[in-house]
C-alpha positions in Angstrom: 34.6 -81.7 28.9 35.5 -84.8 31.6 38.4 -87.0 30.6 35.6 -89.8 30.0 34.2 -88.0 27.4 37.6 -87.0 25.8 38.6 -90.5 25.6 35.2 -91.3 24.5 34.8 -89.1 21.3 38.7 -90.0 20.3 38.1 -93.3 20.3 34.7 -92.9 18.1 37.6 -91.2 15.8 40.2 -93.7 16.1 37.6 -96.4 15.6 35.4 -95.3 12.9 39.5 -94.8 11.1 40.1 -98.4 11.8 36.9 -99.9 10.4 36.7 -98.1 7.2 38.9 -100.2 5.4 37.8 -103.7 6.7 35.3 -104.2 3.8 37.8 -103.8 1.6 40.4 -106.0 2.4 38.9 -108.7 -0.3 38.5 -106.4 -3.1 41.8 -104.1 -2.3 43.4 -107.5 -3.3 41.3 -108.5 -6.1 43.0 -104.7 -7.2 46.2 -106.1 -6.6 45.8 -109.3 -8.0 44.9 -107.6 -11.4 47.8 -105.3 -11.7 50.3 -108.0 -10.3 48.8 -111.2 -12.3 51.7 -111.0 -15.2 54.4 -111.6 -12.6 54.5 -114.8 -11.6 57.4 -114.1 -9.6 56.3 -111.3 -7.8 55.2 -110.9 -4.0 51.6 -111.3 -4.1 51.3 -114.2 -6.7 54.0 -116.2 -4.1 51.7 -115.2 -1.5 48.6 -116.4 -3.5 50.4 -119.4 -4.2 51.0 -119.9 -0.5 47.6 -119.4 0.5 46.4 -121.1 -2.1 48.2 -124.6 -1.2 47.6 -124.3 2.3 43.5 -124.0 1.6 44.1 -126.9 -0.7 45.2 -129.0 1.7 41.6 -129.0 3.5 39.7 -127.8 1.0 38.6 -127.9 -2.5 35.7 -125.6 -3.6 34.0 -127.0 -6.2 33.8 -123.4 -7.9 35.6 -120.0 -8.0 38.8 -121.0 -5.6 40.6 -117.7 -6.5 37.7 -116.1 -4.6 38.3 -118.0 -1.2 41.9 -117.9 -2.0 41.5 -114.0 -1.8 39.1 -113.9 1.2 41.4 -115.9 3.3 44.4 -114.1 2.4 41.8 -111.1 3.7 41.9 -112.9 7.2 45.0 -113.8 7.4 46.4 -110.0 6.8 44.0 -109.4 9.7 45.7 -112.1 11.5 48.8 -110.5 10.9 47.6 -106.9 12.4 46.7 -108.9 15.9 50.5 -110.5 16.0 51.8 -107.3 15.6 49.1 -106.2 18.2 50.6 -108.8 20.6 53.9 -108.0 20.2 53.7 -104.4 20.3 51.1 -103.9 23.2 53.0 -104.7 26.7 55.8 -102.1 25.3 53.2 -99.4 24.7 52.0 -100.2 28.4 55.3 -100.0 29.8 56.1 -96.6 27.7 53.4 -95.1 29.3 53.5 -96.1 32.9 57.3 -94.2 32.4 56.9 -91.5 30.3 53.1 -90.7 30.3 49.8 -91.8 29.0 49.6 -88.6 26.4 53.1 -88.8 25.2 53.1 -92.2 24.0 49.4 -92.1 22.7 50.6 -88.8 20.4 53.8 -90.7 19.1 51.4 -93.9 18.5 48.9 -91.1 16.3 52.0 -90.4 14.4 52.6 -94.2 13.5 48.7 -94.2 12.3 48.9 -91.6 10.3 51.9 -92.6 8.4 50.5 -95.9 7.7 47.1 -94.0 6.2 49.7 -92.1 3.8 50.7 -95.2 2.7 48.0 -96.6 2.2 46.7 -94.3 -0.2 49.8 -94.2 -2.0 50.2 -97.8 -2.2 49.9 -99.0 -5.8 51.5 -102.7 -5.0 50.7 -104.9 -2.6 53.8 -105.4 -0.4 53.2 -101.5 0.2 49.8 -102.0 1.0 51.1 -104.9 3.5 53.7 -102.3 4.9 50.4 -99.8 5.5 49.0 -102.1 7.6 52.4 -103.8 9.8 52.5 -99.9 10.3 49.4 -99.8 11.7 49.6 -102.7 14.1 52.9 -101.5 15.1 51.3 -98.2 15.9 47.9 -98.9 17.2 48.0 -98.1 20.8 44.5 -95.5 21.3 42.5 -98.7 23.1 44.9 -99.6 25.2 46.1 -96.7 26.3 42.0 -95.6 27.0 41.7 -98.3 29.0 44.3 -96.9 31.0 43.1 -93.6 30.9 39.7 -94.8 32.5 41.2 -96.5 34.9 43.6 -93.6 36.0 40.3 -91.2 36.1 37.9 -93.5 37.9 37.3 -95.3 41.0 37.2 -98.8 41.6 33.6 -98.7 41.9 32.8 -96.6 38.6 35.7 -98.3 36.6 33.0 -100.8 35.1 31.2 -98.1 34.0 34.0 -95.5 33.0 35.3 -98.7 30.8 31.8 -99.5 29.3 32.7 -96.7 27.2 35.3 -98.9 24.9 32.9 -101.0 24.4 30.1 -98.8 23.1 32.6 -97.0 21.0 33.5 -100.1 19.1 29.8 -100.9 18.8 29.0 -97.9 16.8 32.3 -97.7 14.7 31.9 -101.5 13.7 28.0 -100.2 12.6 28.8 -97.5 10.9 32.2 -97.6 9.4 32.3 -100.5 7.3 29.3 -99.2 5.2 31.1 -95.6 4.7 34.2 -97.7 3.9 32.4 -99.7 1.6 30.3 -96.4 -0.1 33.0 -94.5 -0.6 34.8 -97.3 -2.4 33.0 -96.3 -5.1 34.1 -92.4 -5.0 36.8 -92.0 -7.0 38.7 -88.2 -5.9 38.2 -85.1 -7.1 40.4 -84.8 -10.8 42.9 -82.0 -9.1 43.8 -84.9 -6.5 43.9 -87.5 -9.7 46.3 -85.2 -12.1 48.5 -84.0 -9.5 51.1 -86.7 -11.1 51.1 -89.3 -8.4 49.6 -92.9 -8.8 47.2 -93.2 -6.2 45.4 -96.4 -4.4 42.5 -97.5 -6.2 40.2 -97.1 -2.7 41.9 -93.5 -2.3 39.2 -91.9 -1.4 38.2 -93.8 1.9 42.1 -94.1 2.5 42.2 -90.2 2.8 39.0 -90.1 5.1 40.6 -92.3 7.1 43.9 -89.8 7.1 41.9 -87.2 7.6 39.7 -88.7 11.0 42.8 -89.2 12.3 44.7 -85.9 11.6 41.3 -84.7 13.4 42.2 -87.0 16.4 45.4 -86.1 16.8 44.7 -82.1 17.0 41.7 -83.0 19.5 44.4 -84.9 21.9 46.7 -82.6 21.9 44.4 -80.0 23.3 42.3 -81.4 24.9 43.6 -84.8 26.6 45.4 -84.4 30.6 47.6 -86.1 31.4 46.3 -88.9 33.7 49.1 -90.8 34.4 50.0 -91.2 38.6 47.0 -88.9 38.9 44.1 -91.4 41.3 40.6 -90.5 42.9 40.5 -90.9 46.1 36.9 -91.2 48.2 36.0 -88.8 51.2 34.7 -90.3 53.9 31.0 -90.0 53.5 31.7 -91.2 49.5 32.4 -88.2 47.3 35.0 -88.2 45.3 38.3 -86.5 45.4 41.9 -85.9 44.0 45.3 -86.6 45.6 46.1 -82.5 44.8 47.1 -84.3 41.1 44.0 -85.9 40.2 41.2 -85.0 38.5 37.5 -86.3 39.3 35.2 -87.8 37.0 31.9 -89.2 38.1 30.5 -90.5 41.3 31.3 -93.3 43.8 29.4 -95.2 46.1 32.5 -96.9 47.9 35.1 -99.2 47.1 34.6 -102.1 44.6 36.1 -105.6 45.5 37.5 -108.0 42.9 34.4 -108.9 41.8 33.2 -106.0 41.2 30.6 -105.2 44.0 30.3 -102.0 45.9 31.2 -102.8 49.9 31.4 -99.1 50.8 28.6 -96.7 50.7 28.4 -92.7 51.9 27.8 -94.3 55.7 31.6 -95.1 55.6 31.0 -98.9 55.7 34.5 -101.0 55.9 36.1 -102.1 52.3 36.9 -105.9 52.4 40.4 -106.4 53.0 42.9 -105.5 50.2 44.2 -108.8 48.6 48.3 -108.9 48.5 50.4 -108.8 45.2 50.6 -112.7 44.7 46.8 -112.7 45.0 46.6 -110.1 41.8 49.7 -111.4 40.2 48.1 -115.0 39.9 44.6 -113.1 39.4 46.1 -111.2 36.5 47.6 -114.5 34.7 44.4 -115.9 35.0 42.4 -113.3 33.5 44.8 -113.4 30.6 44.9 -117.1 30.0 40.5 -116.6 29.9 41.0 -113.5 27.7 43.2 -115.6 25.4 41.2 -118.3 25.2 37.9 -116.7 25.1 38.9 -114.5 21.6 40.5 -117.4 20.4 37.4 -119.5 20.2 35.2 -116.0 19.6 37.2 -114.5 16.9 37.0 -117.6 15.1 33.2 -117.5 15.1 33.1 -114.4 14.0 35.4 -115.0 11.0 33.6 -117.6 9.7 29.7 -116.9 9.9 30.5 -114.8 6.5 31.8 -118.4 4.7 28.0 -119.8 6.4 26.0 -117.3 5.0 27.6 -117.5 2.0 27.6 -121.7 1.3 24.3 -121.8 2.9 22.0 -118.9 1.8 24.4 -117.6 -0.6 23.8 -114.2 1.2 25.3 -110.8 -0.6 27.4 -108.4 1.2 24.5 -106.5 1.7 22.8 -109.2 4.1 25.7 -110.5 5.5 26.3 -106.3 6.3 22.9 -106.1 8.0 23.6 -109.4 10.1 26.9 -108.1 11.2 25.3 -104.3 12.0 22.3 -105.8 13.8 25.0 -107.4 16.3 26.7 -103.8 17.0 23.2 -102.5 17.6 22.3 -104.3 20.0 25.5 -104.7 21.8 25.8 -101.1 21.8 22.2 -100.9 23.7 23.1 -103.7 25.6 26.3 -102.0 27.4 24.8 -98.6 27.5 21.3 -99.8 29.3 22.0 -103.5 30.8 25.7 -104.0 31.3 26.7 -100.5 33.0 24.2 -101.2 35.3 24.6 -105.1 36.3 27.7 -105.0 36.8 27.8 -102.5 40.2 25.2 -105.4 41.4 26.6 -109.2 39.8 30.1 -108.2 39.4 32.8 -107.9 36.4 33.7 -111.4 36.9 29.9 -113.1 36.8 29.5 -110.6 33.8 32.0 -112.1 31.8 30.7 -116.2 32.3 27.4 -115.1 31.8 29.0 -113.5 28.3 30.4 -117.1 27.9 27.2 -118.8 28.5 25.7 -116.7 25.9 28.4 -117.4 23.6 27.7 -120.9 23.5 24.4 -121.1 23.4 25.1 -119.3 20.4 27.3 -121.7 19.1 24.6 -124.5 19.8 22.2 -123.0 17.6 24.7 -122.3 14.6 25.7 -126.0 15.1 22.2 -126.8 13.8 21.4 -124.5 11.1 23.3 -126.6 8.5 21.0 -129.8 9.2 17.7 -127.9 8.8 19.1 -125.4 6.1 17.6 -127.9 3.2 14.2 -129.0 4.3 13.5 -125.8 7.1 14.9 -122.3 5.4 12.9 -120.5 7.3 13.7 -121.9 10.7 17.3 -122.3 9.9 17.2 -118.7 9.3 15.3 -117.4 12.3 18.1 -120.0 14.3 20.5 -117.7 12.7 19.5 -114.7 13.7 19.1 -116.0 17.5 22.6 -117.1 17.5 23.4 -113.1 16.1 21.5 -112.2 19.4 23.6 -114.4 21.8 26.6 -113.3 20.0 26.1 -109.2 20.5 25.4 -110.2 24.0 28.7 -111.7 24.3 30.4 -108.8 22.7 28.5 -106.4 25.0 30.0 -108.1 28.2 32.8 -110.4 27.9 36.0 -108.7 26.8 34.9 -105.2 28.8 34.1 -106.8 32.0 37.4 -109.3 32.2 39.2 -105.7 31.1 37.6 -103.6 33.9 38.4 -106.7 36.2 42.1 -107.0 35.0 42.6 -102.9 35.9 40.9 -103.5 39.5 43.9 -105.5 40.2 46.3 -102.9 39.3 48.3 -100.4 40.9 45.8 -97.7 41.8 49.1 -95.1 41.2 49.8 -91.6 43.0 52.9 -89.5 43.0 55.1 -89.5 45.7 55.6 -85.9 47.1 59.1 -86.1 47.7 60.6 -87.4 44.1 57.7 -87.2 42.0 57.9 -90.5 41.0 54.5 -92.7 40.0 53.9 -95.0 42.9 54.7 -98.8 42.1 54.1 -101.6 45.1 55.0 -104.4 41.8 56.9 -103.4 38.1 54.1 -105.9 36.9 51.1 -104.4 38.2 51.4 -100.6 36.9 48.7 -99.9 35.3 49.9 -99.5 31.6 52.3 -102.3 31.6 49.7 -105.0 32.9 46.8 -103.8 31.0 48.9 -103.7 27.3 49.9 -107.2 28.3 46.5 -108.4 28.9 45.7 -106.8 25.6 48.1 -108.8 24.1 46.8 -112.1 25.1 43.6 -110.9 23.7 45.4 -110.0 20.1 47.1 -113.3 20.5 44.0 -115.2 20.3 42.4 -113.1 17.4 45.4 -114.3 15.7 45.4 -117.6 16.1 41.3 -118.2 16.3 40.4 -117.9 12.4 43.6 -119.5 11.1 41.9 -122.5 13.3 38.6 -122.1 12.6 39.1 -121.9 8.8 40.8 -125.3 9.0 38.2 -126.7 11.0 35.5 -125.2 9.2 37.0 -126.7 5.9 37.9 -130.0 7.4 35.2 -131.1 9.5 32.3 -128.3 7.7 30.5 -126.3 9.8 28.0 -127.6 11.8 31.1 -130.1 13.4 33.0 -126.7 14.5 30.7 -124.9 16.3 29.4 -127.9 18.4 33.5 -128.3 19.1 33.3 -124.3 19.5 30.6 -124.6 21.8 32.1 -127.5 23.4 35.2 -125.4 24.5 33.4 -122.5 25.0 31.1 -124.7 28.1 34.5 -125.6 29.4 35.9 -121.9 29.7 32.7 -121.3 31.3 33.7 -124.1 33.8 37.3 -122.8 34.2 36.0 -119.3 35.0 34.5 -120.5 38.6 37.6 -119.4 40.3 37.3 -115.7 38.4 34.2 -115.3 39.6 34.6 -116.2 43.3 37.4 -114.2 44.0 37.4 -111.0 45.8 40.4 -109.4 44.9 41.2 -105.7 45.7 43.9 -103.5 44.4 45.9 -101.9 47.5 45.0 -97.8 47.4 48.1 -96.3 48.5 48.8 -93.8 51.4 50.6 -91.2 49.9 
């Protein structure tokens, strides 16, 4: 089995462990709520109280405000798994450009699994909190994937080595909500129940999630390479080949500039000329400022089309589950037969605005579907479900092609012979350290976006925010003409 496919199948682990419990956020603290209602005093009734004055300020439902007071407090502990995600990120990065992309991934398994015995042992909710800063202070498999790929591949593959993220996360966000939310309902067997111990009330999902990655960890350990330092390097007439470290995966047709496009084919044909480390430092800050504002605005979306369904259709979590697995669907189809391929021809860079693009068109149509929701259902409804389709095209291309384009700028690695050192020509372009920081813009703005879009939502109502959505997603669009210009190469070194 190819490193590809190794990363591949741990993330579809790692992944389908992650989204299990994101259905349950709301009623895990509907649980809590219920055991912790005769303290007053106590963490989650402050909490509640906190939320519940903040919402006030911009809103006032006219019916059932414990319920939004509980769904919010749902997004904002999500909010608070993306802040830890930012912090956390750029060290994980560094750890592994220094000590090895295995090591640190193994150590970050640990952290997972810990919070997953937590969790099922939590029976308050500050423990239940502490299960999930675990977590985000642990998570580390995507990141360090991404590295992984972009050790293994070329820079003309790396597009489609990285497209692999993306599908993974398309079929976990499908399928493991609904086996989060299914086995919910399945308490455990009695000998787990009278063994003494107190369990979670969502036990049973906790310890499938336990157990995928207990099943994750042993598959790493034997059968992940170490990848870090270790480069492909292309033969003269384009085959692929390893620096007497590396290991192949895949194809190449040449060397990929900046933007993505193949100037190298098996005739030997000249690669443009490599850009120089202030070209990809600025190149780099750039693609994180985009990635930071893109999720910002995007995450925000996403966040609140449950609160539109809901006040306008008064959708179940049935429906709103079927919207939300329609948009993995076709994402997932979308990378595996559309993007993989485009991007070799149009670039990473012209990927990602024409993700944008998409995004706000999107927006555009979810702008109108509260004016026509009373006197056109139907059509309001079939607007809907057009806007779902712009928005799995977004997630199919955006974040994966401004990732593959962030790694083309860094340090392709090698070992030197003589110290056995990774190869460095800048501390800030090794490969882990720059990728977990452009991660962390990313978890930056996934933090901040529905805390904004809530307010906005609650302030102005919807059909105001997603034309101002839409309005500052056209003007990323804008911003993105230098991205897609440029064409930026990393420097392959000699050694």
């Amino acid at each position: 089995m190819n490193v590809e496919r190794i990363v591949f199948f741990s993330l579809v682990l790692d992944l389908f462990a992650f989204t299990i419990p994101l259905p349950l956020f709301p009623r895990i603290i509907e649980w809590y709520t219920k055991r912790e209602s005769s303290d007053p005093n106590g963490f989650l009734s402050r909490t509640l109280a906190f939320v519940s004055a903040t919402r006030g300020l911009l809103y006032k439902p006219t019916s059932n405000p414990q319920k939004w007071d509980i769904v919010l407090l749902g997004g904002l502990m999500g909010s608070v798994f993306s802040v830890l995600q930012w912090f956390i990120s750029p060290h994980i990065g560094s750890l592994s450009d220094k000590y090895g992309r295995k090591r640190v991934l193994l150590i970050t398994m640990i952290g997972n699994i810990l919070s997953a015995v937590v969790w099922i042992q939590s029976t308050s909710f500050a423990s239940y909190l502490l299960s999930r800063v675990i977590g985000g202070l642990s998570e580390g498999n995507v990141q360090l994937a991404i590295a992984i790929l972009s050790d293994v591949s070329t820079a003309a593959n790396r597009s489609k080595a990285l497209a692999h993220v993306g599908i993974a996360f398309a079929i976990c966000f499908c399928i493991g909500p609904p086996i989060g939310a299914y086995f919910a309902s399945r308490p455990l067997p009695s000998t787990f129940r009278t063994s003494g111990f107190e369990l979670n009330v969502y036990a049973t999902p906790a310890l499938i999630t336990l157990i995928l990655l207990l099943l994750e960890t042993a598959f790493l350990v034997f059968a992940l390479p170490e990848t870090r330092g270790k480069r492909i390097q292309t033969t003269q007439n384009g085959e692929p080949k390893t620096n007497g470290n590396g290991v192949a995966n895949g194809k190449t047709n040449g060397t990929a500039n900046g933007n993505g496009k193949a100037n190298g084919h098996s005739n030997g044909h000249a690669s443009p000329k490599p850009a120089t480390v202030e070209q990809r430092l600025a190149l780099l800050k750039k693609l994180r400022k985009t990635h930071f504002l893109f999720l910002g605005i995007f995450s925000g979306v996403e966040f609140t089309l449950t609160f539109l369904t809901f006040d306008l259709f008064d959708w179940n979590n049935r429906q709103n589950g079927t919207l939300i697995g329609s948009i993995g669907i076709i994402s997932a189809l979308l990378q595996g037969g559309y993007v993989r391929r485009a991007i070799p021809k149009i670039g990473e860079g012209m990927m990602a605005k024409r993700g944008v693009m998409s995004c706000f068109t999107g927006l555009i149509l979810l702008s109108i579907v509260p004016l026509l929701v009373t006197n056109y259902s139907t059509l309001s409804i079939r607007l809907l479900q057009a806007a779902a389709v712009c928005m799995a095209f977004t997630s199919a291309t955006v974040v994966n092609s401004l990732t593959a384009y962030a790694s083309l700028q860094c340090d392709e690695g090698g070992v030197d012979k003589d110290t056995g050192k990774v190869i460095q020509e800048h501390p800030e372009l090794a490969k882990g350290k720059a990728l977990g920081k452009f991660r962390s813009s990313g978890q930056l703005g996934r933090a901040m976006g529905p805390l904004l879009a809530c307010a906005s939502y609650w302030t102005f109502g919807p059909s105001l925010t997603y034309a101002i959505s839409a309005v500052a997603m056209f003007a990323l669009s804008v911003g993105m003409k230098s991205i897609t210009s440029r064409k930026v190469v990393a420097v392959s070194s000699k050694h």
